[in-house]
GUTI-715371 format. One record per residue: x, y, z of N, C-alpha, C, O in turn. Coordinates in pm, whole numbers, plus 50000, padded with zeros to 5 digits. Each point is the difference from the previous one (the first is absolute). Example, Ala and Ser with C-alpha at 12.3 -4.5 7.8 and 13.67 -1.06 7.14 Angstrom:
2
513194943150780499115011950000500905012050000501044999850066/498615010749862500825011950006499235010950073500515011150017/
END
This chain:
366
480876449363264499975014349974499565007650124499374993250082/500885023249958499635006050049498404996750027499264995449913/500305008050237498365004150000499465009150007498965002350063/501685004649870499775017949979499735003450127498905004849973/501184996550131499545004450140500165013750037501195001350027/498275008449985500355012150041499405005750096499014994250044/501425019450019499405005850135499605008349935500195003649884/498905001450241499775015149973500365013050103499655005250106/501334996049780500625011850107499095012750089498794999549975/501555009650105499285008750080499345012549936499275009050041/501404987049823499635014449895498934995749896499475008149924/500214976750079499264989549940500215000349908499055004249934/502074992749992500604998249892500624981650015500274996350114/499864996149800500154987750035501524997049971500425003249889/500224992350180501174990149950500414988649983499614994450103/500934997949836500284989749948500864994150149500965007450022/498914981650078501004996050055501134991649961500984997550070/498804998849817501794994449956500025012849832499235000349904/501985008150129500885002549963500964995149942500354988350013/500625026549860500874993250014501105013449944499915008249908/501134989450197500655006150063501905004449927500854992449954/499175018950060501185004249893501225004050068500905003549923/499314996950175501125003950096500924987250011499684989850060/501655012749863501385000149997500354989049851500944993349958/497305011249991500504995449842500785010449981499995011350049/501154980249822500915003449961499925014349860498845000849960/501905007149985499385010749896500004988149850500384988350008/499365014949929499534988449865498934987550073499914989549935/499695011050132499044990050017498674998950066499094991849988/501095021650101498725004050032498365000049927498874998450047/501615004049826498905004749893499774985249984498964996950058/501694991849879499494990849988499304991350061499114993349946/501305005750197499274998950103498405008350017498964995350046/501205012849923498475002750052499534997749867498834997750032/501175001449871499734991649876499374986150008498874996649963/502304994750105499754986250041498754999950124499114991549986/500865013650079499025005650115498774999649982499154994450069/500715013849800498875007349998499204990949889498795001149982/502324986949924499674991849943499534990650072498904996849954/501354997550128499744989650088498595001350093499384990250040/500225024649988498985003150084499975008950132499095005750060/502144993249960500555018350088498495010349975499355001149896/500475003950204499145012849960500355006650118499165006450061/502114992649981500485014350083501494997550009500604989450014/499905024349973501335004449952500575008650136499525011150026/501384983750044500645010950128501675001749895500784991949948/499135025050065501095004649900500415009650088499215002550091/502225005849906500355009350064500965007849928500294996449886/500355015550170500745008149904501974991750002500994999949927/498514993950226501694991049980499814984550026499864996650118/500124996549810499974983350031500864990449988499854988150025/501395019649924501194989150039501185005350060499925012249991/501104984550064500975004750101500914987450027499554988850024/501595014049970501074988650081500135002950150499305009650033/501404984750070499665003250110501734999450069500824995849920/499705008050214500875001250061499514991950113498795000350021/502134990750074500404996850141501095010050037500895007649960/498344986550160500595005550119499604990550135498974993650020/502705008250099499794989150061498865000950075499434989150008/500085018950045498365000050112499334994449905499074994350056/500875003849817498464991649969500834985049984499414989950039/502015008849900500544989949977499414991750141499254990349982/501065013350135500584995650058498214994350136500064993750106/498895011249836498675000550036499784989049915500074989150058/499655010449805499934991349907500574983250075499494989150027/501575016249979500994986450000499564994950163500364988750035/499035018050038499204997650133498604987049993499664991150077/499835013949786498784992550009500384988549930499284990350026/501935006949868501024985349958498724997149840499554989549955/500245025449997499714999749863501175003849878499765000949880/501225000550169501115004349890500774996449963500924999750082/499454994649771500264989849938501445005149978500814991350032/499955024049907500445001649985500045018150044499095006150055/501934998049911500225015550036500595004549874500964994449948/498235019649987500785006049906499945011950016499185006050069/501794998849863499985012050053499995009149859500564996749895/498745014150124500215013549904500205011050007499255006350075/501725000349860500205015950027499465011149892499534998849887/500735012450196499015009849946499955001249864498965004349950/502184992049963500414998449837498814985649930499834996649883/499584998150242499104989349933498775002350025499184990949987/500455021550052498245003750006499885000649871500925001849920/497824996650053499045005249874498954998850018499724990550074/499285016749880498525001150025499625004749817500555005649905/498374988650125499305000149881498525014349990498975002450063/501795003949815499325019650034498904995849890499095008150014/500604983049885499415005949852498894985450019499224997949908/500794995050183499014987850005499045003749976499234991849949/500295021450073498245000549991499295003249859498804999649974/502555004749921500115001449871499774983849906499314997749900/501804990850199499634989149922498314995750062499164994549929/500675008750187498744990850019498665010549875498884996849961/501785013250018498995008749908499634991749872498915000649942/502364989950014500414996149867499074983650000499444993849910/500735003550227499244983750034498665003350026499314990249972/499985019650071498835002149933499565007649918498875004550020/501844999249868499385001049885500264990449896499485000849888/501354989650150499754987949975499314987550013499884991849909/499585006950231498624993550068499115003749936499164991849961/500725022950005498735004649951499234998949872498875000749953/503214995949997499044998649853500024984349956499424995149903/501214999750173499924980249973498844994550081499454989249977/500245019150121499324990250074498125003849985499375010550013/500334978849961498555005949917498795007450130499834994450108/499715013949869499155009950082500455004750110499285007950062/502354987550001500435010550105500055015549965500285006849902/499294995450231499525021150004500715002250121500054991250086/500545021249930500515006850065499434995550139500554995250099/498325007649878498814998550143499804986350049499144997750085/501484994649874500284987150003500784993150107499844989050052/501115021249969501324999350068500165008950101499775011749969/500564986350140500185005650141501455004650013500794991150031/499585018149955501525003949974500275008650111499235009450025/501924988050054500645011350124501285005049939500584994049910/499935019350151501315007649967500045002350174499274996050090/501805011149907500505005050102500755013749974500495003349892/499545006350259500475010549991501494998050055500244995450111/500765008649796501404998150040500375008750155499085004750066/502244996549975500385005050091500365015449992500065009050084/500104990649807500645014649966499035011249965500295011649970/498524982950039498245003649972499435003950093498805000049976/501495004750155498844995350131499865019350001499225004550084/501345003149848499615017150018498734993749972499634990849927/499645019550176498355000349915499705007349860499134996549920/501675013050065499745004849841500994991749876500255005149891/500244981050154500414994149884499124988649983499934994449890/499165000550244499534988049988499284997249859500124988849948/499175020949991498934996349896500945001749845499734994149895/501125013250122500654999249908501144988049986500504995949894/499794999550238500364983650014499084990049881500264994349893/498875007150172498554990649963499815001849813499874991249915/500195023150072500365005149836500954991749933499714993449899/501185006850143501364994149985499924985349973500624995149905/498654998050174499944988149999498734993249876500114988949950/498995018850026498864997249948500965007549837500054993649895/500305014250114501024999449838500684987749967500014995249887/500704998650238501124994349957499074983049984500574991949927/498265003950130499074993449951499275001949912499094991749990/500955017049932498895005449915498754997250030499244995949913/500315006150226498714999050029498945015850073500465010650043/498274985649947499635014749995499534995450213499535009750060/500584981949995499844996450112500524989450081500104989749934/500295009050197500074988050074498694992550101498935004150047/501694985049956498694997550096500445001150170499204994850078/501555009149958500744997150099501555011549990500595000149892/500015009850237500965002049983500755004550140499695009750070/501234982149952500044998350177501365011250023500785000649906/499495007450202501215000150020500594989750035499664993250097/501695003149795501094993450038500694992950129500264988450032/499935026250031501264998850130499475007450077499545010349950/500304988050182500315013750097500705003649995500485001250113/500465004649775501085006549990499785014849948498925003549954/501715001450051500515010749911501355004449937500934999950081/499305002949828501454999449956500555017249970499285006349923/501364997450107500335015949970500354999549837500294990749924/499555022550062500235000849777501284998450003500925002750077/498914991049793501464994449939499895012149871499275009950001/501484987049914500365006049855499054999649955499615011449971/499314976849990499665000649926498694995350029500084987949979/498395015550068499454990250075498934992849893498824998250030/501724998049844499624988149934501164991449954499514991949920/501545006250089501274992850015500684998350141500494989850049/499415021849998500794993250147499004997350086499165008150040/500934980749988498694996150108500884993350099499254994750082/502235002749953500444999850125501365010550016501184996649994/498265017850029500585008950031501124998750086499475002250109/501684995649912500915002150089500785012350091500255011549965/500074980850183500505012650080501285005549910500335000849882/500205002950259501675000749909500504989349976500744998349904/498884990950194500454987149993499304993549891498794998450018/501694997749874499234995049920499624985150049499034995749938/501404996950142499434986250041498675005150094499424989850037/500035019950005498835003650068499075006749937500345011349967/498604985550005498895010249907499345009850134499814997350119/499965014349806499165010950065498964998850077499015001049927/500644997150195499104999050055499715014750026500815009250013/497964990949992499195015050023498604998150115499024992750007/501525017750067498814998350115499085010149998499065000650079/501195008449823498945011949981498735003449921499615011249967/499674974050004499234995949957499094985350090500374988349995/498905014850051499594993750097499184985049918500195001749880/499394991350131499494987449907498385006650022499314998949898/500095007050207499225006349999498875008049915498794998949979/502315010149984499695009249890500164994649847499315004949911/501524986150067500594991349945498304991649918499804997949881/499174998650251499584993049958498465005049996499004993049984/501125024750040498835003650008500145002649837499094995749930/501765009550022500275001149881499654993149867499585003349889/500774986650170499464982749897498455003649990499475002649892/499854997350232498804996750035499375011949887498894997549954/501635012150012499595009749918499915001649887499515010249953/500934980449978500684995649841498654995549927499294991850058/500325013149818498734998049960499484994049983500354997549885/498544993150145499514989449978500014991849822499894988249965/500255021949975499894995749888501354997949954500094998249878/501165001450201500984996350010500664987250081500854991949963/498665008850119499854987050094498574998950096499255008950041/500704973849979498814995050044499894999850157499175006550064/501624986749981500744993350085501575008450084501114999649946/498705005950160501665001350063499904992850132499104996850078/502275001949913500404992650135501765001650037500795009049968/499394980550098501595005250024500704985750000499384990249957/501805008850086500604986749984501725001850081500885008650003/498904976250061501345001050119499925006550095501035004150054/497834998649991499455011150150499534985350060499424990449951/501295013650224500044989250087498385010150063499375010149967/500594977350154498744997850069500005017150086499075008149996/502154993750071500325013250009499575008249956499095007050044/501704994249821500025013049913498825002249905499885009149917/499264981050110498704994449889499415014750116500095012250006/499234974950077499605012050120499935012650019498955006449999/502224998350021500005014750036500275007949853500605010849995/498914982949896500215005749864498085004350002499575011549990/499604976550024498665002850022499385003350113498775000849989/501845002050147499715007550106500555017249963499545009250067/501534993849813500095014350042499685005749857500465011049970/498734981549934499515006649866498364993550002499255000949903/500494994550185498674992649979500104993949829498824996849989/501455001749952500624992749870499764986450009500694996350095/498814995749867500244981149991500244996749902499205001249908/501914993950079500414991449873499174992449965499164996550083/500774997349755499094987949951501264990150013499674989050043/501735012749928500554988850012501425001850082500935007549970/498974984450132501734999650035500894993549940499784988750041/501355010449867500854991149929501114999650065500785009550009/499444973550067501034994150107500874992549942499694995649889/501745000450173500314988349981499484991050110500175002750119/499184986649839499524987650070499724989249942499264999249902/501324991450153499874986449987500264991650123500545007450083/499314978749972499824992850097500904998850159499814997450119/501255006549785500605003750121500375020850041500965004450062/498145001749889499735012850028498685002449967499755006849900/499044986950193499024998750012498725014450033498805002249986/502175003050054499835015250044498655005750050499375009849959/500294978650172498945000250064499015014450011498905002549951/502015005250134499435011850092499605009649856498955006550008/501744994449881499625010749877499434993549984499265002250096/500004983649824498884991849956498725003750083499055005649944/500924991750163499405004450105499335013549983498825000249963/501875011750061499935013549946499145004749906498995007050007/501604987549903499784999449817498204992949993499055004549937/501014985950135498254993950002499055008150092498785000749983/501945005450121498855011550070499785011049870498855002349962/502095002949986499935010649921499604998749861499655010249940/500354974549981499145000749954501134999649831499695000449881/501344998850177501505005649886500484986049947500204989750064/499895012249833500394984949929501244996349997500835009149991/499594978950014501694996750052499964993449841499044994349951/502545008749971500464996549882501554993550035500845008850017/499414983949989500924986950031501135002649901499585000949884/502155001150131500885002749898500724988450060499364993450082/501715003349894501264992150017499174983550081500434995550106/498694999649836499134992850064500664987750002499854992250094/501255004349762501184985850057501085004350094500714991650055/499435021349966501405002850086500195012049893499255007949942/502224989350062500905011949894501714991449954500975002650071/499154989649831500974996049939501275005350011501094994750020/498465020949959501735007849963500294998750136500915008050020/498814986050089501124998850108500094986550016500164995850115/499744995449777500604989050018500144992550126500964994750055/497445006749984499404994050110498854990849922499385005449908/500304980050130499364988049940498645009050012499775005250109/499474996449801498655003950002499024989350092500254989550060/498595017849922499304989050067499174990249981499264993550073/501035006449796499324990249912501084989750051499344991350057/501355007049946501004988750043499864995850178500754992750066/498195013749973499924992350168499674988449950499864997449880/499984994450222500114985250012498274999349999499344992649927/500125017350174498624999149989499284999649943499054992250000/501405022749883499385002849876499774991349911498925001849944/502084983249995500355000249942498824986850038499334995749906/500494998650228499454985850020498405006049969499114992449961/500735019250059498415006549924499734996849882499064993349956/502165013749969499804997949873499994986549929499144996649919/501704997550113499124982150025499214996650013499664991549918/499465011550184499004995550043498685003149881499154993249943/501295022750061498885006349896500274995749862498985003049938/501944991149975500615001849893500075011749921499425002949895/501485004050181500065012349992501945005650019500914994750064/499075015649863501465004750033499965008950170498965003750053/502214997849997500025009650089500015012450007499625006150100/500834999449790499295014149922498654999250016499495010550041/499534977249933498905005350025499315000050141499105007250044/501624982350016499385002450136500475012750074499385004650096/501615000249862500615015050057498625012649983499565007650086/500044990749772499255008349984498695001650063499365010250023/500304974050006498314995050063500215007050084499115008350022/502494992350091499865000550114500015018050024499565007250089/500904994649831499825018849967498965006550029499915008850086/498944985449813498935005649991498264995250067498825002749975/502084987450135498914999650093500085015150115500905007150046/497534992049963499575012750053499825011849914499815011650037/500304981949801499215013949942501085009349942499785009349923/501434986950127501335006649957500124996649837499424990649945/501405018749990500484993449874501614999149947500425010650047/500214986149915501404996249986500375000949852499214995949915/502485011750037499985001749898501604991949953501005006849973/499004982850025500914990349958500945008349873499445008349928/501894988550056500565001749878500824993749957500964995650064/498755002649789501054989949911500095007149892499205009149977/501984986949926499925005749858499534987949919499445001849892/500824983850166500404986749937498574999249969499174999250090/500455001149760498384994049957499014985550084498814997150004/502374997250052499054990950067499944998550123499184992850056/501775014550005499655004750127498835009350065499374999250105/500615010049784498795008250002498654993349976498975005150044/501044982249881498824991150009500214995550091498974995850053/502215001650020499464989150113499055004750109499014995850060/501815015749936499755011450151497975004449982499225001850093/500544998649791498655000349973499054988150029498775000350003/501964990550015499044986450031499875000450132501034997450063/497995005149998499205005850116499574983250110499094992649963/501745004450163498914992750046499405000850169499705011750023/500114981450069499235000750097500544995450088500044987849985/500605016550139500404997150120498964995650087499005007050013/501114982250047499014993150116500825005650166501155004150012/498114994750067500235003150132501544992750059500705005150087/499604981749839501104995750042501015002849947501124998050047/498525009449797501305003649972500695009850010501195002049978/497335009150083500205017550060501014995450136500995007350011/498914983450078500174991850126501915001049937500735009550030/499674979649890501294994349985500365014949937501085003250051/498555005849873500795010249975499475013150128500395010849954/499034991150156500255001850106501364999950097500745008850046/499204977749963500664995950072501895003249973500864999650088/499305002949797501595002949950499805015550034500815007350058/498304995249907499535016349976500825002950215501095005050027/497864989750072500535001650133501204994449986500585005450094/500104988549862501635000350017500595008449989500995001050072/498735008849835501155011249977499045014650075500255011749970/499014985450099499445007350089498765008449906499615010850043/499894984649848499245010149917501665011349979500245003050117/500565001849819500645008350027501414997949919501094998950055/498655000749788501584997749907499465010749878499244998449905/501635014550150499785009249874501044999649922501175000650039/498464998449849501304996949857500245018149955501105004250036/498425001449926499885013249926499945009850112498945005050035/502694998950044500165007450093501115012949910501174999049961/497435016950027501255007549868501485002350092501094999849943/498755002650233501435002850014501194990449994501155003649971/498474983750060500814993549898500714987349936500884991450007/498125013949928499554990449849500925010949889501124997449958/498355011250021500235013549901501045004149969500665001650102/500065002049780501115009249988499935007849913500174994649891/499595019650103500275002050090498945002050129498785000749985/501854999950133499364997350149498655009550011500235011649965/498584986050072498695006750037500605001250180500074989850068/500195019249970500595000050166498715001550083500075006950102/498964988349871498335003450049500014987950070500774991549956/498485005550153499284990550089498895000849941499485011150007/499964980849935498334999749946499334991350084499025003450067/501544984049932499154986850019500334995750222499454993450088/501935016849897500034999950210500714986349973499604991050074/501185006249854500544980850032501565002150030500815008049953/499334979650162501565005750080500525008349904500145011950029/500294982749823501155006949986499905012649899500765005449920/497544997250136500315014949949500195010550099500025012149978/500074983550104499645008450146501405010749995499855011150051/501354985749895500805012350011500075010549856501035005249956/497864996049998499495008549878499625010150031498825002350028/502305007749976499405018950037498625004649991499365008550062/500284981349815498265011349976498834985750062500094988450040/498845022249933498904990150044498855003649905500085011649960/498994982350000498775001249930498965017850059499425001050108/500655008449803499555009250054498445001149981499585000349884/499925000050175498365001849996499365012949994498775000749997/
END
């Protein structure tokens, strides 16, 4: 089982370091999942207003991918095969008020729960009514935690509780908007009532954009939420993040499946750990997560996957060493979850600065 281990964030509020994590569950299954979760011993929930999505290639990542000789196959999808999932935060409403009432003496206060502020949210006079929005559609009277999303911003669509990827004229390109700075964006958050949220922070802000987000609002996040795992080790923000004091929350920590790239539970390395330890490689993925205090939010819908991922164990110096060492092969440096493109429709933003976002008109506005 879990060892309940938690930090304490900068706002001294505590979190749970294993998680468990809801992004690109499917719609009908979300709720049961955090059900199964929360049955098992979960006591923190990372939720957002969009958590599932199909994805598009394109040859610059095809063709990066197929550089490092992780890609098993190539598929392809068009814009008629996106879907994203709008009403998830309704089923996870339904899986705990079901936890709550099966599972004997769980309390609200029990549970460490994050949301996120969508893209289409970053006006400063919608942020709290974002946050409204979200705490209805949970039926909860608070979060413990509520990060911006994206350095993005998205221009209004029709409807800005249904359309949350607004399109240009081109409908394969969503609205990017530069007239909202992430700035203001996040002085805004910082303003939201305490008795509404505990905890803000932000999430997918590089070592960069972390930076000059708390050099030009004096603002410090309690949590940065990354993709990282072993081979995107993401030194120089870790680094950052421990002067300042900002807690790192770990997403896509086996890889990312929908590109039908071998996760990394399947290295060769991983796998002679988990041997060693009698242990799965799911779990040594996770040990290796949440050394340094970090915490990681794994996701499954499958009931026993979600137990597995909870069985907690202990990395020794040689085995930090052998998963090192693959880690310097790919240079510290394999991002899976790139929105320009991964996405359809297309985010035309450079967020993360990686080759092949570099010919993306916009840039992260501060």
């Amino acid at each position: 089982m879990s060892s309940g281990k938690t930090v304490t964030l900068n706002t001294g509020y505590k979190i749970p370091q294993l998680g468990y994590g809801t992004w690109q569950a499917a719609p009908g299954e979300v709720g049961n999942g955090v059900y199964e979760a929360l049955k098992i011993g979960y006591r923190h929930l990372d939720l957002a207003k969009i958590i599932w999505r199909k994805f598009s290639w394109d040859a610059p990542r095809w063709g990066r991918y197929r550089s490092y000789g992780l890609f098993t196959q190539k598929r392809w999808l068009t814009s008629n095969s996106t879907n994203h999932s709008y009403e998830n935060q309704k089923e996870v409403a339904q899986g705990l008020k079901r936890a709550f009432a099966d599972i004997p003496g769980l309390k609200r206060e029990d549970i460490f729960i994050t949301s996120k502020l969508w893209n289409t949210q970053h006006d400063p006079a919608t942020v709290e009514a974002a946050l409204d929005d979200t705490l209805a559609e949970l039926e909860l009277d608070y979060l413990d935690l509520y990060l911006i999303h994206w350095p993005v911003n998205f221009g209004p669509g029709k409807d800005p509780h249904s359309d949350l990827f607004p399109a240009t004229s081109d409908p394969n390109e969503v609205n990017i908007d530069n007239s909202v700075p992430n700035s203001e964006t996040w002085k805004a958050v910082n303003k939201l009532p305490k008795s509404k949220v505990r905890s803000v922070g932000v999430s997918n802000f590089t070592y960069q954009t972390l930076k000059a987000l708390v050099e030009k609002t004096g603002l410090v996040p309690a949590v940065n939420q990354i993709e990282r795992h072993p081979i995107l080790p993401s030194k120089e923000l870790i680094d950052y993040c421990k002067e300042k004091n900002i807690h790192i929350t770990a997403y896509s920590a086996f890889g990312n499946n929908f590109f039908d790239i071998p996760l990394l539970i399947t290295r060769p390395e991983v796998k002679a750990i988990a041997e060693k330890k009698g242990a799965t490689p799911a779990q040594v993925i996770l040990a290796w997560s949440q050394v340094g205090g970090h915490s990681v939010i794994p996701k499954s819908v499958t009931p026993s996957r979600i137990a597995e991922n909870f069985k907690e164990i202990e990395l020794d110096e040689e085995d930090l060493a052998a998963i090192q060492k693959f880690s310097d092969e790919h240079q510290g440096r394999r991002r899976y979850n790139v929105p320009y493109t991964a996405n359809k429709p297309r985010w035309s933003i450079n967020i993360f600065d990686e080759p092949e976002e570099q010919e993306a008109p916009n840039k992260v506005v501060l």
